[in-house]
C-alpha positions in Angstrom: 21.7 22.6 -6.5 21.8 25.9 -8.1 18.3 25.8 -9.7 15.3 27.2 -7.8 12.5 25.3 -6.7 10.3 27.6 -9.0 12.9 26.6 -12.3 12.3 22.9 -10.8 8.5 22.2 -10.9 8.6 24.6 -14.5 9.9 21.9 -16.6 7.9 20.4 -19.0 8.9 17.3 -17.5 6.6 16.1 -14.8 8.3 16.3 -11.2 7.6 14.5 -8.2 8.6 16.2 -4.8 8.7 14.5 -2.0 8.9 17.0 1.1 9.7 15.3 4.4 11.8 15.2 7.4 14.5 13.0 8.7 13.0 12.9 12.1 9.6 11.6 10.3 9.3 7.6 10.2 7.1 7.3 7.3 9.1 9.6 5.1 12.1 7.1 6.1 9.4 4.9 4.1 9.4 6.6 1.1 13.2 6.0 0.3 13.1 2.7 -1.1 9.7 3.5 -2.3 10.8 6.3 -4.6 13.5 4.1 -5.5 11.5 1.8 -6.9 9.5 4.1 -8.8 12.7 5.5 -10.6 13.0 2.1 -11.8 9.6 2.0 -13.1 9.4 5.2 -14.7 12.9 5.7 -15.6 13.7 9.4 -17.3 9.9 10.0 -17.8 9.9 12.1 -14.4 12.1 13.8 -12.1 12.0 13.1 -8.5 13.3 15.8 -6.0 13.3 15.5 -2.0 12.8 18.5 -0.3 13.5 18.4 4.0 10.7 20.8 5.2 13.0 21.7 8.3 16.1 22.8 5.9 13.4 24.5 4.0 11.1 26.5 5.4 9.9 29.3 2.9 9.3 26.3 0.0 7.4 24.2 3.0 4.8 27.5 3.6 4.4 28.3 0.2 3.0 25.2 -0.9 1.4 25.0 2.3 3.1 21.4 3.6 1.6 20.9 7.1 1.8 17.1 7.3 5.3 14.8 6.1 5.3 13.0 3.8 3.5 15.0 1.2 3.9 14.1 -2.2 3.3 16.8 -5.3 3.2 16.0 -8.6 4.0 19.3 -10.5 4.1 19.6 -14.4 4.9 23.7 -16.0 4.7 24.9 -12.8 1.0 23.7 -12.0 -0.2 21.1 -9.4 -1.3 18.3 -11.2 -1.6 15.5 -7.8 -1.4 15.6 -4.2 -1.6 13.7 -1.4 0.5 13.1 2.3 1.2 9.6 3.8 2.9 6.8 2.0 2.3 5.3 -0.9 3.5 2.5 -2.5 5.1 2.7 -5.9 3.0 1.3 -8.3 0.1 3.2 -6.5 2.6 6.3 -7.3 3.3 5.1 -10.9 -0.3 4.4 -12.1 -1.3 7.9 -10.5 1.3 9.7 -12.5 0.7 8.1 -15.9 -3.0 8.8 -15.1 -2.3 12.5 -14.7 0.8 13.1 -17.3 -1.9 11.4 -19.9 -4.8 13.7 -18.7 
């Protein structure tokens, strides 16, 4: 990946980032969960995972103290946040909520 995780969450397409841990059950969760999702959103979103061990500087800048955290970024901006697991269609009605807001 080439791109940085500034040029990521700048697109004018909404991004989901996932960070989390492989020693972290619940982020083992989130796999399938995310899956889903892409299935149910398609191309409307991209989803990126980010391991807060392998990357530390993007982990203390957005100020990830719990896994998994969830951030829904659109330009650049925080548009939703939350840690823990969620289930997809939780995920999905929360993101059409905020892209339409």
């Amino acid at each position: 990946m080439n791109k940085s995780f500034s040029d990521l969450i700048n697109s004018e397409k909404p991004v989901l980032v996932d960070f989390s841990a492989e020693w972290c059950g619940p982020c083992k969760m989130m796999a399938p969960i995310l899956t889903e999702l892409k299935k149910m959103v398609g191309d409307s979103i991209t989803i990126i995972k980010i391991d807060v061990d392998h990357n530390p500087g993007v982990s203390n800048e957005m100020g990830i103290s719990g896994v998994p955290t969830l951030i829904l970024f659109r330009e650049g901006k925080v548009l939703w946040r939350q840690s823990g697991v969620v289930p997809a269609s939780q995920l999905r009605d929360i993101i059409k909520s905020k892209i339409a807001a």
